[in-house]
Structure formats: structure tokens, C-alpha cells
N, C-alpha and C positions, 0 to 999 in steps of 0.2 A: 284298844278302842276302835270301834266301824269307822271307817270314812264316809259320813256323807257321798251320796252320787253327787258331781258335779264342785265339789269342794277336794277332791283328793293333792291338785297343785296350785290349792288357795281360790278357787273361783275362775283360776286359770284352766282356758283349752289347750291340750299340749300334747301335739301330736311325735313322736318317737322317730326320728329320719332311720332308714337302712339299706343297706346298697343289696342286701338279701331277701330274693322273691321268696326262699321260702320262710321267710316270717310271718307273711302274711298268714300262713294256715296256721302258725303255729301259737305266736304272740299273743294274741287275745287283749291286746290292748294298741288304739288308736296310732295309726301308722303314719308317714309321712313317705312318699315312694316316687322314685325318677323314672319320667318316664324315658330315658337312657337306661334304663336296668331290667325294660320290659318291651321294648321296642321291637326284637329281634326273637322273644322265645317263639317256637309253636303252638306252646300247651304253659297256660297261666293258674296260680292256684286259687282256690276260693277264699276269701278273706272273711278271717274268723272273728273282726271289728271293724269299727270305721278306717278308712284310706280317705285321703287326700292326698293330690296329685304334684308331681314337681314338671315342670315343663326340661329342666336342667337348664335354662337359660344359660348361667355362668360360667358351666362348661362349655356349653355349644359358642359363648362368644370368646370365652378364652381361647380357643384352641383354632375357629373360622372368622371370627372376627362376624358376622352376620347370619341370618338365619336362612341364606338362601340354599342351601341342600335340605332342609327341612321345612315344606309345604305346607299349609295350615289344612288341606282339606285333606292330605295325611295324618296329618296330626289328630284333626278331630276322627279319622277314622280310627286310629287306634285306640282314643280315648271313650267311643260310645265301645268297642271290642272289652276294656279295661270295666266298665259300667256291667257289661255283660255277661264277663266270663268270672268277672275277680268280685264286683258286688260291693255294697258297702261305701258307698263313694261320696265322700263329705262334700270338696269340692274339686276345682281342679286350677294349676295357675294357667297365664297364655303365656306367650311366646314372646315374653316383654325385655328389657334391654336396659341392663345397669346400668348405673353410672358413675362405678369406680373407676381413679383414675388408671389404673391397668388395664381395666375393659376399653377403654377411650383411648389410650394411647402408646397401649401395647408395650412390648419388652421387659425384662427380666425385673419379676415382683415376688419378695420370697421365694425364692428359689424354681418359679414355674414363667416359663416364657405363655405369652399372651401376643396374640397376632396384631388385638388392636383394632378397633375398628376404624380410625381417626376420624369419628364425627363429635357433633356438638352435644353437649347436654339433651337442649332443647331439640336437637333431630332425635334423640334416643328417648324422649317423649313423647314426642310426638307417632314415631311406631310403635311405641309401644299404646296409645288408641289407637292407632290403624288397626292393629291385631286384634285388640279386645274388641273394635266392633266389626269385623271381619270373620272373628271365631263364632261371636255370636249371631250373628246375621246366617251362619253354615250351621249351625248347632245349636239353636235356641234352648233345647231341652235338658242342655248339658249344663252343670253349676258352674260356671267359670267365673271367676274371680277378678276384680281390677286391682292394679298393681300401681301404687303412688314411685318414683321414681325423682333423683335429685342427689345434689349434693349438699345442698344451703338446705335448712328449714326453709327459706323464700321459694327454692326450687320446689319442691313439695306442693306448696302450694299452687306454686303456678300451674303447676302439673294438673292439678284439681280444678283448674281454674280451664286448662285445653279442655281437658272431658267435659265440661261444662258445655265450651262452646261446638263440642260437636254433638249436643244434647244429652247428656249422660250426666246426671247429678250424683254426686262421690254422696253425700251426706244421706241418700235413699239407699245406698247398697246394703245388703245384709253384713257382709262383712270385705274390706278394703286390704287388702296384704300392702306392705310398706318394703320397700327394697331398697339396697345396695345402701343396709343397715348392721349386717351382719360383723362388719371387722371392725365396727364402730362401736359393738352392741352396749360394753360398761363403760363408754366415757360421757360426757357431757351432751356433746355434740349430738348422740343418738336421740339422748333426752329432748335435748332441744327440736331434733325433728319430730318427732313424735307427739310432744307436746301442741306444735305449729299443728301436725292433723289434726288431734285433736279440739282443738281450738278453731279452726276452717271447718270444723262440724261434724264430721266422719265421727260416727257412735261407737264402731267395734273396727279393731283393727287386729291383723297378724302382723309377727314380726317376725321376716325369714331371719333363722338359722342364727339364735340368741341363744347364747352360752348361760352358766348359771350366775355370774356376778352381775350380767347384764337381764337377766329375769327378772331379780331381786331390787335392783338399783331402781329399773322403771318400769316397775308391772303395772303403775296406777295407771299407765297408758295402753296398756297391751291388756287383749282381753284372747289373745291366742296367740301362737307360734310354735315350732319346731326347730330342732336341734339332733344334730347326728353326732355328737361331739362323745360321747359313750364308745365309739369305733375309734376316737383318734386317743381317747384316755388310756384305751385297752389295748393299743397300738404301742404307745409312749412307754406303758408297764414294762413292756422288752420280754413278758411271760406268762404263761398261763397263771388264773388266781388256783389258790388252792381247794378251789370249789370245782373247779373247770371239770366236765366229764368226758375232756379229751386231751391228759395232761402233759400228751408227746407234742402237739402242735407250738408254735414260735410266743405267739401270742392268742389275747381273744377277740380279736377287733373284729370278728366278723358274727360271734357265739351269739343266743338268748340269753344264754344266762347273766349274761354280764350286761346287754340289754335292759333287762326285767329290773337286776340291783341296781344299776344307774338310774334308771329312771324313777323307783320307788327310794332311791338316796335323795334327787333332786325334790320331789314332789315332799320329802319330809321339813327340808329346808325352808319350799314354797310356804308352806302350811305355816312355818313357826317363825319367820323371819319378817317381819314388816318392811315393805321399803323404806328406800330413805326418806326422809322427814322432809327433806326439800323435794321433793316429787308430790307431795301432797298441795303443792301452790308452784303458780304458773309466774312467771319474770315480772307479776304487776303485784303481785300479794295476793292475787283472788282464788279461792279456790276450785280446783280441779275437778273433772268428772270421773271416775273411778269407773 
């Protein structure tokens, strides 16, 4: 049976992460791409669907603790270069500032040291507007994206509430990205934020880097997001699948093929799994915007 356009993962937009530039010519299906994986080549390839942009924030502060080696009117020079050369460009994030506790106060988290930035919350809010009207102020023509930030559902809000008051109304943006959601993505707590945007009036939200239990659990809130997790499944495997058309390599964390089936296994899931029943009503009994 056809998939409907626009219904293939439930009504969901869902963009495919990969750390391989050349997927972009190859894939043919909506990409999600760091700009750490593209920063450095000469020659970029033309994208054979939509892209949207990853800033890499969570690397650049795991590893520098801030983003002062990376310039924002570099940044935007690369990114109108990425619009140019590679096409296809949905939108793009900025240069915004988690607020997991590893990002904020560094040292050894799962097995990867993080330098730490030791600031507050609310200072990792608050650049992160500095940046978004900074980027845009240099690059008006460019889609860039606002990025909600926090760790409470309250924080979330507040967040929403700074860009307010530096005149930027979250509830007018076309679509709002939600951060330092990602390792929260299927527990409560994510719901909970989510729910809080939701409800503070933001219409369409992304949600970085949502795995597939945390898709399912709160999609009534998410109306987009992406996920590289296909590279860390094919990684775990310890081998190539028996499809693979390169069957001497270790594994296929980095293949299409395995890409293309992941993502058309998630998007079968998306389509036939309703969320959960408590995601359809928000913490008063009233129901939800979908």
C-alpha cells in the first residue's frame, strides 16, 4: 500500500542524522547534517533532498566548554556556502548552549569527559538569544531556527519568556527546536517539557535527537525531529547485516543501506503505533493540541 506524502512517519517530519557527506547525493531522503562534518571539506556534494542543519553545539561544548574558537560570521559564512553549493536546505540551528548537567559542569559522564562550561542555566539562555539575534541580524535570509533551552519544564518556559523580552515572540516562529531533550527523550520528564512548550503556545516544535520509544511515547508534541541512532544500532550489531554490500567491513554504522532500513523500520512503527494514551491530556485533564 502507497504512503501518503507527508504521512510516511505518522504526520511526523523526520529528518535521518549522518555523520556521511556523501549521503547527501545519495540518500534521497530528508537529512539532518553537522556542520562539523562539513566545515573543513573543499568540494561539497549536491543534495539529492531536503537538509537541515546541525550547528554540533553538544560537541563543540563537550570538548571547549564555549563557542569562542567558532565565530558566528564564520559560521554564517559557511552556512549561506552549505545553501549554495549542497541546496536543499530546510533550516538551519544556531550556535545555542545546552543545559545538561555535563555540559554545565563538566567531567566524566558515560564514559566521555566534558570540559564544562561552569555557567548557570539561565547564562546558557540567555546566549543562546544573544546568538539567535546576532545570526540573524548577519544573515537575515538564512532559516535559522530558535532553540527552547532548560532543564525544568519552568526553565523552558522562561526561556521563551527572555526571547520575549528581547522582542522575539517564540509562539510566531514557524517552527521552534527544543534542546537538551535528547537523553531524556522516553521518560516523563521530556513529556513534561514538551508538553510546558506546548501549552506557553509554540505551534510546531522539533525535538533534537529522539530515539524511537521517545517518538512514540510523545509525538502528540512533536510535529518534527531527528535521530542518528541507525549509526549507533549498526555499530552495537558488532557486524555487517547480511544485506550489507560490503561484507568484509567491521560493521555498518556508517552504510545507506542500513540507513534507508532503519529509517523505513521506524517510520512503519510511527504509522501503526499511537501514542500513549496519557500524552493525549495535559496534567489538568484538558486536552492537548496535536
Amino acid at each position: 500500500m502507497e504512503v501518503e506524502p507527508g504521512e510516511e512517519f505518522g504526520g511526523l517530519d523526520f529528518l535521518t542524522g549522518t555523520h556521511e557527506v556523501i549521503h547527501l547525493e545519495q540518500a534521497g531522503v530528508p537529512l539532518f547534517v553537522s556542520d562539523t562534518r562539513l566545515r573543513h571539506r573543499k568540494t561539497l556534494p549536491r543534495a539529492i533532498a531536503p537538509v537541515a542543519y546541525d550547528s554540533g553545539g553538544f560537541s563543540q561544548l563537550q570538548k571547549h566548554g564555549s563557542w569562542d574558537n567558532v565565530p558566528p560570521r564564520a559560521y554564517v559564512a559557511r552556512v549561506r556556502r552549505y545553501r549554495d553549493e549542497i541546496g536543499q536546505m530546510l533550516w538551519v540551528s544556531p550556535q545555542d548552549w545546552m543545559c545538561e548537567q555535563a555540559i554545565i559542569h563538566g567531567g566524566w559522564w558515560g564514559g566521555k569527559w566534558f570540559h564544562g562550561t561552569k555557567l548557570s542555566v539561565p547564562r546558557h539562555q540567555y546566549l543562546t538569544v544573544i546568538n539567535a539575534i546576532e545570526l540573524r541580524s548577519l544573515a537575515p535570509e538564512l532559516p535559522w531556527r530558535l532553540v527552547l533551552q532548560g532543564q525544568t519544564p519552568e526553565d523552558y518556559c522562561r526561556h521563551a519568556d527572555l526571547y520575549g523580552r528581547f522582542g522575539i515572540d517564540v509562539t510566531a516562529e514557524q517552527l521552534v527546536c527544543v534542546g537538551s531533550v535528547c537523553r531524556l527523550q522516553s521518560t516523563e520528564l521530556a513529556g513534561q517539557i514538551l508538553r510546558a512548550v506546548r501549552r506557553y503556545g509554540v505551534p510546531s516544535t522539533h525535538a533534537f535527537g529522539f530515539k524511537t520509544l521517545g517518538l512514540i511515547k510523545h509525538r502528540a508534541y512533536i510535529n518534527s525531529a531527528d535521530s542518528l541512532t541507525w549509526s549507533d544500532e549498526a555499530r552495537r550489531l558488532g557486524r555487517p547485516t547480511d544485506d550489507c554490500p560490503r561484507p568484509h567491513v567491521k560493521n555498518c554504522a556508517n552504510h545507506l543501506h542500513y540507513l534507508l532500513s532503519w529509517r523505513a523500520a521506524l517510520a512503519e512503527k510511527l504509522r501503526h503505533r499511537a501514542p500513549e494514551q496519557g500524552a493525549l491530556w495535559d496534567e489538568d485533564g484538558a486536552p492537548t493540541a496535536a
